[in-house]
NUMIGU-893869 format. One record per atom (N, C-alpha, C): residue in three letters; z, x, y. Coordinates in steps of 0.05 Angstrom, whole numbers, plus 5000, padded with zeros to 4 digits. Layout:
N
alaZXY...
! end
This chain:
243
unk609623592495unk608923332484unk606523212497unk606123252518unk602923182534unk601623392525unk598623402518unk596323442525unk593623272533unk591923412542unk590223372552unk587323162533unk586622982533unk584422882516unk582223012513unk581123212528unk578623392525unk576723222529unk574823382537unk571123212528unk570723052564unk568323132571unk567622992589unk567122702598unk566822502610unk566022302609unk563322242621unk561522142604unk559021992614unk558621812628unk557921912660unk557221652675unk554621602677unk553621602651unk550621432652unk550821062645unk549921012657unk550320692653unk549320562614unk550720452611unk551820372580unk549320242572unk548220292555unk546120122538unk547419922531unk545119702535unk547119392524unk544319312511unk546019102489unk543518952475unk543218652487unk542218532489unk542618232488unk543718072466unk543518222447unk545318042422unk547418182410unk548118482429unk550518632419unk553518572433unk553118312434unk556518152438unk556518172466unk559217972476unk560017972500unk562718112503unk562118202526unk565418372531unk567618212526unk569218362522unk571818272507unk573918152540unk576218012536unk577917952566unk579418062581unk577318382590unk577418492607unk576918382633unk574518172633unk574718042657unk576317852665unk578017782643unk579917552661unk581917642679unk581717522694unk583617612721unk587017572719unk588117362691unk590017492683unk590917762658unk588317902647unk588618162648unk588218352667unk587118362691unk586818412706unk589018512734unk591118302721unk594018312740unk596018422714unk595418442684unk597518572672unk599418702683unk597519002684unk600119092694unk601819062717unk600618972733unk602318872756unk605318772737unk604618632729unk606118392718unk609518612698unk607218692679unk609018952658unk611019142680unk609219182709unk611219342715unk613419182728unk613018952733unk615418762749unk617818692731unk616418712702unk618818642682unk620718982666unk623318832687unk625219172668unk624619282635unk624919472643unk624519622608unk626319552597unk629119472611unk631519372592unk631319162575unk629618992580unk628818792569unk627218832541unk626818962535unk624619112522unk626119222498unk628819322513unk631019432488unk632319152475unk633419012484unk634818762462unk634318822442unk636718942419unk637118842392unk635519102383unk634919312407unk634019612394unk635619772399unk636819972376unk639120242383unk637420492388unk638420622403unk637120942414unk634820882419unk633620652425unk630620822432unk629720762469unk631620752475unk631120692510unk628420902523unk629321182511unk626621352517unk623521222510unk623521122484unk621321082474unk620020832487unk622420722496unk621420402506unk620020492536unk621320642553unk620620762571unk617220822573unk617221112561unk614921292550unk612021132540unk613420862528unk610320702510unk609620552538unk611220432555unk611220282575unk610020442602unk610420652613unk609620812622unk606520872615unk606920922590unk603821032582unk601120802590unk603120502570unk600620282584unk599120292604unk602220282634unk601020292661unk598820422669unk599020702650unk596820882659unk594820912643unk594320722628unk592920692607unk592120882591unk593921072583unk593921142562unk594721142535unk594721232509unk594721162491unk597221332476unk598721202458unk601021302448unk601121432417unk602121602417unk603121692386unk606221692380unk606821542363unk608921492349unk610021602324unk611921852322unk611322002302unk614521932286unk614521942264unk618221862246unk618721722227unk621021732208unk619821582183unk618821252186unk619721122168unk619320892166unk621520782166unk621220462175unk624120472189unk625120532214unk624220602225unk625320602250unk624020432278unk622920312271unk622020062293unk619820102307unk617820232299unk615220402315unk613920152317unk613619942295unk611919612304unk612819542318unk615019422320unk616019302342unk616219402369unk616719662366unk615719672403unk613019642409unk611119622393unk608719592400unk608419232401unk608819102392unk608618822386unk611318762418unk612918832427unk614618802446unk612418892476unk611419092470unk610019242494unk607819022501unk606618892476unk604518692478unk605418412494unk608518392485unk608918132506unk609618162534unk608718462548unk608718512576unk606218332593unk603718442579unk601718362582unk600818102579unk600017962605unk598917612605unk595817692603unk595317482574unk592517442576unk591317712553unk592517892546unk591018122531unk591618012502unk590518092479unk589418052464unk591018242445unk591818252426unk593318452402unk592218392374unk592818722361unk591618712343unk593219012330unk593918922297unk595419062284unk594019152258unk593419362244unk593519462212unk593819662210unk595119572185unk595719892168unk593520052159unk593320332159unk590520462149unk591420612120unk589820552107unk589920772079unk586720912084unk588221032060unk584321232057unk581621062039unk582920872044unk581220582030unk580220392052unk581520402070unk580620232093unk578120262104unk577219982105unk574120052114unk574019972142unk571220042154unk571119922192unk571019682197unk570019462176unk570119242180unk572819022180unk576119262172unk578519272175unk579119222205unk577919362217unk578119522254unk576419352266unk573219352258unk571819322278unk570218992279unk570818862252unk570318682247unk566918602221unk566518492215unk564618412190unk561718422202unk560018542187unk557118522193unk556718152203unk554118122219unk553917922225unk551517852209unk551517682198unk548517582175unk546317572186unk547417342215unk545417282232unk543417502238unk545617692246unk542817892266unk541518152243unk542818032215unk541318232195unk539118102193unk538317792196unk536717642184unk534017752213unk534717812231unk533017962252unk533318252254unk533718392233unk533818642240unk534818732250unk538118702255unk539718792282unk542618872261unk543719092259unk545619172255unk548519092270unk550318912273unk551218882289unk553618752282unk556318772290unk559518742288unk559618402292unk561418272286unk562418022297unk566118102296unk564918212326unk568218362337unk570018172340unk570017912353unk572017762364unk573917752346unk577117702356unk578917712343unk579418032334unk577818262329unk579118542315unk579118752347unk578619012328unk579819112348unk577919222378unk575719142384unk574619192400unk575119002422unk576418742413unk577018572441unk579318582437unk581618672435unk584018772440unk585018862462unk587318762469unk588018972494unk590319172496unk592219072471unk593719272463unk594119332425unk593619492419unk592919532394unk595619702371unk595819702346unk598319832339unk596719862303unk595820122309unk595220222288unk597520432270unk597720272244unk600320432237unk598720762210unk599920922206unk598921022190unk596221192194unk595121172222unk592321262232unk591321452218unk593421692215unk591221952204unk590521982177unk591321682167unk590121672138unk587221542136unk586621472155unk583821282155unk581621512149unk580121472141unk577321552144unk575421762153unk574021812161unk572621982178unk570221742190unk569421582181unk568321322197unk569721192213unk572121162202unk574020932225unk574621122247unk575421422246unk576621622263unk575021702279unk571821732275unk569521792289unk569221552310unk569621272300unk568521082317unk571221032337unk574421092328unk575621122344unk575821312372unk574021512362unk574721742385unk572921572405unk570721452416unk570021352432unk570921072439unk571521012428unk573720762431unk576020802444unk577120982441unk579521062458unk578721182481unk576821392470unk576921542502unk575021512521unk573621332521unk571021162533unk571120902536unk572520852526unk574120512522unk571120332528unk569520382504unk567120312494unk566820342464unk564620202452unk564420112429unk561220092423unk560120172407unk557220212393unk557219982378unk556319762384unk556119472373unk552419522361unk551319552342unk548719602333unk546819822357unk545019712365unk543019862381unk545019902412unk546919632417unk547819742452unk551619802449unk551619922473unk554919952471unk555219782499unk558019582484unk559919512502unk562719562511unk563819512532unk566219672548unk567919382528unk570919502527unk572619402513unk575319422531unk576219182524unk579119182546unk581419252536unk581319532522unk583819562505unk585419732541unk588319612540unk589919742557unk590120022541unk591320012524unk593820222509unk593220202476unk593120352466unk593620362436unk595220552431unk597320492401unk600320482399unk599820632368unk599920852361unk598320892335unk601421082324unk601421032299unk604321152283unk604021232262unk605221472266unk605521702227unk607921752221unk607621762193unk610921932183unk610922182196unk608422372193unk608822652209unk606022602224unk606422932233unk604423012251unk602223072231unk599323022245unk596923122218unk596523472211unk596823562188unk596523852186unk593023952187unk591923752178unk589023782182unk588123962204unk585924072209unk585024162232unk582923932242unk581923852227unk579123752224unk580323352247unk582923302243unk584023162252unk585223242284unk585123432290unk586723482318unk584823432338unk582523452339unk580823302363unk582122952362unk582222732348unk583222512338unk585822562350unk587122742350unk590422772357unk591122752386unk589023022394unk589622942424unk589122692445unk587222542429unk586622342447unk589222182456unk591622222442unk594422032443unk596222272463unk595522242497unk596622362525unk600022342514unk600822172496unk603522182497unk604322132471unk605822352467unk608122372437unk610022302430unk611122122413unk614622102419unk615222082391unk617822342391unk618822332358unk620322102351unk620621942342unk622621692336unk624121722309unk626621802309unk628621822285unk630521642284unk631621632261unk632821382252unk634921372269unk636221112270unk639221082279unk641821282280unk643221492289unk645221562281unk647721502275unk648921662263unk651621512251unk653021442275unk653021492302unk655321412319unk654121052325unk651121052319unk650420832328unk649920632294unk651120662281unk650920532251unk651920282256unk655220292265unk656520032259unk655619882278unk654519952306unk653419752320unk650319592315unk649319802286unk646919572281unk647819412253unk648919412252unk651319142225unk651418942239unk651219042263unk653018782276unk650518682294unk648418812285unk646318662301unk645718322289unk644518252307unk643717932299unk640217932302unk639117772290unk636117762279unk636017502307unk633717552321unk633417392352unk633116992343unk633916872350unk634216652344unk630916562343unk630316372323unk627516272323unk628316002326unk626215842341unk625115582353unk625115442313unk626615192315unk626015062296unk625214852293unk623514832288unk621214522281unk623314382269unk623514112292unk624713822283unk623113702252unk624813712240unk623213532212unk622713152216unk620213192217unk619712892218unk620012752189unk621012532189unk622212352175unk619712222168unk619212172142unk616312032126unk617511782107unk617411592114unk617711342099unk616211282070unk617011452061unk615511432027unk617811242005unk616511101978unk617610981975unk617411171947unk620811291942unk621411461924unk622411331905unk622311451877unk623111381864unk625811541847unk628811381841unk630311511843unk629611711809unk630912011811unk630912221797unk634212351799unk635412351770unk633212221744unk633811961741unk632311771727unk632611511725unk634711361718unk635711131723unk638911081707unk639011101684unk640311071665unk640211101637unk640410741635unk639010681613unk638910431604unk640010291587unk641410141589unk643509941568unk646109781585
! end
């Protein structure tokens, strides 16, 4: 279930533009103590209100630390978002970011919308903030249906943890990305894309020994907004009848 990501890394220093964005909050110093932090908090915590997947909670959590990136493979249904959206509340200060991919999905889904501004100067260029280049933990569901544009600009994105913003590339503070299929891709043309995810984990549904104990699960209590009281002067419905 490990392999290797392949491909060398370039230590030539990053072309930057002056108008090709600012790095994402990699420099804040409470991303910076993440993981410290992720590893101080038990994995048990992580399970509440999840059946069988103690491995997986493990394995995604593990992988963060070492910043690498996850594949989540099993039908639907079985809770592959939510450990990713759980994994994200380890992390103080990082940034998340979730979609689904079809074979319709475009980059400006991922990478964010052309910017007008810098067309109106001749500059090709993303208005990343908020998508997935300033992210720090990411949960792409459905990946190997995307594109050959979105999958091309991912492979350096993951494995360079950099981004081609118009003419310059900037470094991106993704910890971990959390990416999920019903199966494995049969493609060939997709297995360079495959390996980049150092860690595999099959995820199958609940079994029957563990059925009656998710009946009896309970949905996590949510915070409820006090209703404020508005002094309006109503009129009664329906009206009295008259006579």
């Amino acid at each position: 279930m490990v392999s290797g990501a392949g491909g060398g890394r370039d230590c030539r220093p990053a072309r930057r533009h002056p108008g090709a964005g600012k790095p994402g909050p990699a420099q804040s110093p409470h991303v910076r103590l993440a993981h410290l932090r992720a590893a101080a908090r038990p994995p048990a915590a992580l399970e509440i209100g999840l059946l069988e997947r103690g491995t997986a909670v493990r394995l995604v959590l593990l992988a963060a630390l070492a910043r690498e990136h996850v594949l989540l493979i099993g039908p639907p249904g079985t809770a592959k978002s939510e450990l990713a959206r759980r994994l994200h509340r380890c992390f103080a200060g990082a940034r998340y970011f979730e979609r689904l991919l079809t074979r319709f999905s475009t980059p400006e889904e991922l990478f964010g919308p052309l910017s007008l501004k810098a067309l109106e100067d001749d500059r090709y260029e993303r208005l990343i903030d908020g998508y997935l280049p300033t992210a720090g933990i990411a949960f792409l569901d459905e990946v190997f249906k995307a594109n050959s544009a979105i999958l091309d600009a991912l492979l350096t994105l993951f494995n360079e943890r950099e981004f081609d913003n118009g003419a310059g590339r900037i470094a991106v503070p993704l910890i971990s990305a959390i990416a999920a299929s019903n199966e494995p891709p049969d493609d060939e043309s997709l297995l360079a894309f495959h390996d980049r995810f150092l860690v595999r984990v099959p995820v199958q549904p609940v079994g029957d020994a563990s059925f009656a104990a998710l009946l009896r699960l309970r949905a996590p209590p949510r915070r409820r907004r006090p209703i404020r009281s508005r002094r309006r002067s109503c009129r009664r419905w329906p009206p009295p009848a008259k006579g």
